[in-house]
N, C-alpha and C positions, 0 to 999 in steps of 0.2 A: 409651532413647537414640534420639536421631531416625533412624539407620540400622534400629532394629529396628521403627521405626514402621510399622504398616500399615491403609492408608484402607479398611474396609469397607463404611460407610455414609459417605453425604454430602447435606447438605440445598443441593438447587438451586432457587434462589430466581430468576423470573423464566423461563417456560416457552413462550417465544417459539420461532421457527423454527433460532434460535440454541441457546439455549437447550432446547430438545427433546431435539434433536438431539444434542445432549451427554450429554443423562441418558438418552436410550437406549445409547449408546454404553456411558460409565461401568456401566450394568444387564447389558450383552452383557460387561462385564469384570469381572464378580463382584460389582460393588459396589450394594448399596442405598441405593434414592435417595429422600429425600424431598424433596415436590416442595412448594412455596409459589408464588403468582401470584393479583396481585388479579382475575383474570380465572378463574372456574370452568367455564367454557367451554373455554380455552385450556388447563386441565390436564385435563378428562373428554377431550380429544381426542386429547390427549399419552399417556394412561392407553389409551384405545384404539387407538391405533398399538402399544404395548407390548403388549396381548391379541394384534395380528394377529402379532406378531413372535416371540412365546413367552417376552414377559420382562413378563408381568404381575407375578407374583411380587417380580421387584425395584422395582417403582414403588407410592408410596402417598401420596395428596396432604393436605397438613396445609391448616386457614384459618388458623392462626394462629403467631406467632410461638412461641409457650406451647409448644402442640403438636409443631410439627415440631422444636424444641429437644431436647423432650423423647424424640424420637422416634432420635436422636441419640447416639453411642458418646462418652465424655469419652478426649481432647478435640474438641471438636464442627468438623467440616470446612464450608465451605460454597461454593458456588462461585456468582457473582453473573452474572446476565445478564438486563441492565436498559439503560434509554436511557441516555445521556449527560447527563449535570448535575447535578440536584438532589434525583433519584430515590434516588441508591446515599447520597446524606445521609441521607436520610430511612429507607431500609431499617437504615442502620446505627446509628439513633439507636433504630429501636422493636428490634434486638435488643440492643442496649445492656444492658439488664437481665437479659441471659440467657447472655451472656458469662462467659466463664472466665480464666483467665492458660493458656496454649497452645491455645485455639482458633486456627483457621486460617480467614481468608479467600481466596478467590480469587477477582480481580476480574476475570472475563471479557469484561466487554462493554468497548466501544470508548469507553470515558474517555481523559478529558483527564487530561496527566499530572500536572497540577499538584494537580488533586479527589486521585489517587489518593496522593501526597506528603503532601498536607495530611490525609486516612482513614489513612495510616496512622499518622501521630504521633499523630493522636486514637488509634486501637486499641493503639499501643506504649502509653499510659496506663494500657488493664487488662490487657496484659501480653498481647495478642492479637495473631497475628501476621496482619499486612494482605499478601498479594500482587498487586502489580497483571500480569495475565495478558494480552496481546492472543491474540488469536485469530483464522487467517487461515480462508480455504480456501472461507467460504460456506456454506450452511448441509446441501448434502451433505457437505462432510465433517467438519463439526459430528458428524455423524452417522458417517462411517467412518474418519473419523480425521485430526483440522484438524494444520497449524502452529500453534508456542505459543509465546510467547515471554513467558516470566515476569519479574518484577521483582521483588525484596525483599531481606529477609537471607540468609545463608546458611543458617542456621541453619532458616527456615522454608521454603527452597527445598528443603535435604535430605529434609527432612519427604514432601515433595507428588512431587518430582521419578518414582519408580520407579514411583508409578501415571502419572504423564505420559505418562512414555517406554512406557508399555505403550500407551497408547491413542492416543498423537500416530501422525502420518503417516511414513514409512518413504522412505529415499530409495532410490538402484537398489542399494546395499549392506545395506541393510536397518538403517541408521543410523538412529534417530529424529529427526524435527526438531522438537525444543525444545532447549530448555538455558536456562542464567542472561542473559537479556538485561543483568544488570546489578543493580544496586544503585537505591532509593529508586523513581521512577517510569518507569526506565527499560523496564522490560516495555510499559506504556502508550505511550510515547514513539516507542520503535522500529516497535510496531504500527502511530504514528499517519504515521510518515516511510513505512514499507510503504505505506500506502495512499496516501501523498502520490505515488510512484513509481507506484504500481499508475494513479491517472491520468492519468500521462505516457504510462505503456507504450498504454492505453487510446484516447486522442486520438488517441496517431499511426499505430496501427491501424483509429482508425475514419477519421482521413482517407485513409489508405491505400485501405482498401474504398469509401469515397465517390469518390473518384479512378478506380477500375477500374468501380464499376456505373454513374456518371452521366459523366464525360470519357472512359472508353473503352467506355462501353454494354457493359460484360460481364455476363448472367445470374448470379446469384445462386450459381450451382451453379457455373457457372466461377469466380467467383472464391472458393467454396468449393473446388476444383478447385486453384488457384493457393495457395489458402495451405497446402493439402495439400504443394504442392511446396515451398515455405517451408517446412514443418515437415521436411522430407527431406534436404532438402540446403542446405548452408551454415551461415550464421551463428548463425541459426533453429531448426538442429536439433535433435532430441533426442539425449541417452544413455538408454542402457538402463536407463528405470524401470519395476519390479515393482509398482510400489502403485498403482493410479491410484483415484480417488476417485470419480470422477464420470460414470464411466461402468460398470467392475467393478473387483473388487476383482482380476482375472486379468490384464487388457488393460493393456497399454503405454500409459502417460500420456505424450504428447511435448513436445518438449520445452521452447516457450515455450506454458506455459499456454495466453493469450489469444487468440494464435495459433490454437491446437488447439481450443478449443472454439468460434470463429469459422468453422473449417468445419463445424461441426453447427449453430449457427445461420444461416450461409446456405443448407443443403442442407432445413433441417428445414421438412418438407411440415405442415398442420393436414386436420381430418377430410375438409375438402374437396379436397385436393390441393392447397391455396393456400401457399405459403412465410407462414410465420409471421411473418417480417420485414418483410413488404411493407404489414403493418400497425400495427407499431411506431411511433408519433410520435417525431418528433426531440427528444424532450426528457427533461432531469435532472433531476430536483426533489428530490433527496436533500440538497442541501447549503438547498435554500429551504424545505422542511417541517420542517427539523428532528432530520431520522433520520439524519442524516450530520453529522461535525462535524470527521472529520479530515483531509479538503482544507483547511479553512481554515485550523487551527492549523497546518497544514505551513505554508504559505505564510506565515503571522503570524512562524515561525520562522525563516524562511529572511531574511525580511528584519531579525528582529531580533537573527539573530548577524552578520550581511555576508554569505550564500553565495547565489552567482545560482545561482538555481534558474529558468531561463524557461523548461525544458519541462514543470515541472508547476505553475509559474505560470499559462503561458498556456492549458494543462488545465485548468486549475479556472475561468478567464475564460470558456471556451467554454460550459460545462459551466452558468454561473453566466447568461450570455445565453438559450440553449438552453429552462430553464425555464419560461418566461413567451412561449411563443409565441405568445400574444394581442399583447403590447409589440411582439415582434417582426414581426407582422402589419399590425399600428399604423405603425412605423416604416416598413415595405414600402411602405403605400399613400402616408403623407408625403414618401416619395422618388419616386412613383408610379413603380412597379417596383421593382425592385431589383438584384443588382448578379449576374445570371444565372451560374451555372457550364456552362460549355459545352464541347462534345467535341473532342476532341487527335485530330486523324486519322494516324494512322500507319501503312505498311504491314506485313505478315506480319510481317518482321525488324524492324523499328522498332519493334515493339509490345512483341516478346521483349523486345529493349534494355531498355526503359523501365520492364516489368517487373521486370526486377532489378535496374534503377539504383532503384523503388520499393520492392523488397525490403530493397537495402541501406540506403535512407533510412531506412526503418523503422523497423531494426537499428541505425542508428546513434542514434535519437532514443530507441530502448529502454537502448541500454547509457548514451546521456548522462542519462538518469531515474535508473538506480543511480547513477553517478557523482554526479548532484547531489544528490541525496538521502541517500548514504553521507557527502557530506563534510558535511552537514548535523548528522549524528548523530554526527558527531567534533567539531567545535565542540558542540556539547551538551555531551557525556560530558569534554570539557575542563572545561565549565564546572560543572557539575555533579559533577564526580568520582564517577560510578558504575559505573569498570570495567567501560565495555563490551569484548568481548573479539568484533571484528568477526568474528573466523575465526567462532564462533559464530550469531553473527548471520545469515552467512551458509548454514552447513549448517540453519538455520532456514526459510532460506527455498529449499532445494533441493526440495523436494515436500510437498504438499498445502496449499500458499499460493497467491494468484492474481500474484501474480509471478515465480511460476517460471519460472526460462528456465536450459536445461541450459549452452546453449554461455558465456552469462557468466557463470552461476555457477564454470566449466573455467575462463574467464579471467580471473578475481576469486579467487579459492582458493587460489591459488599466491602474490599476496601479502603476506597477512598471514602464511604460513609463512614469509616471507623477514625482514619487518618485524617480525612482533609488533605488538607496543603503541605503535609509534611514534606520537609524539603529532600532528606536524606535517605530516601529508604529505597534501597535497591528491594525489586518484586522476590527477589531470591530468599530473601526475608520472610518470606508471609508463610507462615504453615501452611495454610488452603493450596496454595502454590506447590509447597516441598514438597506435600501429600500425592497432587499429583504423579507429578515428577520422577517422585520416587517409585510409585506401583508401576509408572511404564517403564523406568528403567531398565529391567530385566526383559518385557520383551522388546525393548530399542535393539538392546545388545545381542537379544540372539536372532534380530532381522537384521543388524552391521554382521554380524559373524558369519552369517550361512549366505550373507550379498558377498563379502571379501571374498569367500570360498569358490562362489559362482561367478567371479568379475559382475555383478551387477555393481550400475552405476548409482550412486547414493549419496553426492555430495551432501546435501543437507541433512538426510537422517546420519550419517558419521559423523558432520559437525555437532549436529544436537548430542551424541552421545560424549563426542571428547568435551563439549562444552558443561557439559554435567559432573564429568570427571574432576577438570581440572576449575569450576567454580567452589567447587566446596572441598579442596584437599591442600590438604597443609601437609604433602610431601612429596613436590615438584621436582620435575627436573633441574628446574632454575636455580638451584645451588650451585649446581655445574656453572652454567651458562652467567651464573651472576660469577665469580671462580675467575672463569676465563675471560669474562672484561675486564677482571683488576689486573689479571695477570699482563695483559696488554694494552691497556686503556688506562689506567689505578683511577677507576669508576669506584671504585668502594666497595664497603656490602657490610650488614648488620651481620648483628650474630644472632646462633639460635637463643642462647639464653639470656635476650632483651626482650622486653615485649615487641607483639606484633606490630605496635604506629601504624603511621600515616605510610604510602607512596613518598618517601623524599630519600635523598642520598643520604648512603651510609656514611657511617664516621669510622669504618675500619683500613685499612689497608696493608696486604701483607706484600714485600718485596720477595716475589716470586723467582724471582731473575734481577742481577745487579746491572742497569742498564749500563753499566760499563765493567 
């Protein structure tokens, strides 16, 4: 019975920094790993991290599928951590032949959810159970213990879950964060909205520090210094967590992630005494080489259920200019110059102000990235009927994810304990939400206002503000623009004095112009 199932061995397939990292873990938790990777470089190295660690013993790398099968307790466990696409086809076709009816996959790596939908109807064939797994936290805590958010049946959830929750990350109650993302490729799915979110919170953190090191000329260490105070006090804060991953396993993790480890990146000195930042190029090339894939299907999603999503819209636009700073260089000398970001003089107390009118901006364009990204993953789970159960989702992502943030996860929690499953409820709804929202909107606007003025770059804090504008205002431009589809399209359009309905076409249309 699957409660009395228990995983000893597991063959991990794919021995990347992800992927290591997991099967040393798994090896520190009793279980024997065997390891596959077309790279024999990449497991002799994997195999000697585990000698320096004291867990030789549980590692032992097979070449071939034959081998590590057989190397394997019936029913055979495995756990995948491969790129994104064509790869996990291909792995699943050459063990194809070595499959059982209750073997167990677990798909680790950062799939699209639809590959993992489609893997698993192939594996329900020979009676194998497919899991699609994301996996947060990065590749230390790969290693001391990620967020997990699986996808499947029950039935093969039961199975996998009790060695999960041994090795997933620990919130400040010592709760585990995994559980049932859901049903079909909801595990996949939810990882891939996390990350869609993880580049909102991202963006308007690093506009944030670009703002304080180049418009207000703060050192490096001050404004490590200043996020320090972000993390202390306010919106920003932490609660009391025990686990932290990334620094020790004793030390207080605080409490918005990105936040917290952005004062170790502006404080961290290299051999020479030089800040290691001050050498970083401005650029992303995760989503243009290939090795990232889930900014873009966020976005592909958001436009193709209807939810505005502009702060990790226009994250993933910066993100997608940023890479190719040659183009960008190109386009600089064609404008000869370009469009300089320049300093905000402020005195002692003007500077404070502005300070935490930019903390609160921050804050606010971090909580609108859950907000747009949760109500994304509710149209999904509408459409797809796979039981997500957001209260979960959430204690998912309270520690050892990179969008941890304590104080919204405090004001997200409460909730779905209110609600449930309600199917219909945009987050934009909730007072607890508005309340915030609304105390930061005035300092959003006047850190877009005084950035416009200085060309600082601010994709996501601007989107956070015109998304606030135009979610709650009933007097759009879109008269005009609905106007001039009839006029040339006879698209329709309601009138003001109908009620407001549904999203469906109007029932009016005026002959603008006699098309003859």
């Amino acid at each position: 019975m699957a409660s009395q199932f228990e995983i000893k061995k597991l063959g991990m397939i794919g021995c990347g920094s992800m992927g290591g990292g997991m099967a040393l873990l798994f090896a520190e938790n009793g279980v024997s790993v065997s390891l596959n990777d077309p790279s024999e470089e990449t497991m002799d190295g994997l195999l000697e991290s585990a000698r320096e660690q004291g867990l030789a013993s549980k590692l032992e790398k097979y070449g071939s599928y034959d081998s590590l099968c057989k190397s394997l307790d019936s029913p055979k466990v495995f756990v995948f951590s491969l790129p994104h696409g064509t790869v996990g086809d291909s792995v699943l076709e050459g063990l194809h032949p070595y499959l059982e009816p209750g073997d167990i996959i677990m798909d680790a790596s950062n799939e699209n959810w639809e590959n993992t939908q489609r893997r698993q109807g192939k594996a329900m064939e020979q009676g194998v159970y497919y899991i699609g797994m994301g996996v947060s936290g990065g590749y230390q805590a790969a290693r001391r213990g990620p967020s997990m958010c699986p996808g499947g049946s029950d039935e093969a959830l039961k199975r996998v879950m009790p060695l999960l929750e041994n090795v997933a990350a620990k919130d400040q109650n010592g709760t585990p964060c995994v559980g049932k993302a859901g049903e079909g490729g909801a595990g996949h799915y939810v990882k891939m909205i996390h990350n869609g979110i993880e580049h909102g919170m991202m963006s308007a953190i690093s506009e944030a520090w670009q703002i304080m090191t180049v418009c207000l000329g703060m050192s490096y260490d001050n404004v490590g210094k200043e996020f320090e105070r972000w993390n202390a006090n306010g919106e920003l804060v932490s609660l009391p967590v025990l686990h932290c991953l990334y620094h020790s396993l004793t030390a207080q993790q605080k409490g918005t992630f990105l936040v917290d480890i952005g004062i170790q990146i502006c404080q961290q000195r290299n051999e020479r005494h030089k800040h290691v930042l001050a050498d970083v190029q401005d650029k992303v090339v995760q989503d243009i080489d290939g090795s990232e894939g889930t900014g873009i299907w966020t976005n592909e999603e958001a436009v193709r259920l209807h939810i505005p999503a502009p702060t990790l819209t226009t994250a993933h636009f910066i993100r997608i200019a940023s890479a190719d700073r040659a183009q960008r260089q190109h386009v600089k000398e064609t404008f000869e110059g370009h469009f300089p970001v320049s300093k905000i003089s402020h005195s002692d107390s003007e500077r404070a102000a502005f300070l935490e009118d930019l903390r609160l901006a921050t804050y606010a364009a971090c909580l609108a990235s859950y907000v747009q990204g949760i109500n994304i993953i509710d149209a999904a789970d509408h459409e797809n009927k796979w039981k997500i159960n957001l209260a979960t989702v959430l204690q998912i992502w309270r520690a050892g994810c990179i969008i941890q943030a304590d104080a919204i996860a405090a004001l997200l929690g409460p909730i779905w304990s209110t609600h449930g499953r309600d199917r219909n409820r945009n987050l934009l709804y909730e007072h607890a939400i508005a309340e915030e929202l609304k105390k930061s909107f005035g300092p959003l606007k006047k850190v877009v206002c005084k950035g416009v003025e200085v060309n600082a770059v601010i994709p996501s804090l601007s989107a956070t503000l015109e998304f606030l504008k135009y979610s709650g205002n009933t007097v759009l431009p879109t008269s005009f623009y609905e106007a001039e589809l009839d006029y040339f399209g006879k698209h329709m359009f309601d009138l003001k004095s109908e009620p407001a309905g549904e999203p469906v076409t109007g029932k009016h249309h005026f002959e603008w112009k006699p098309a003859s």
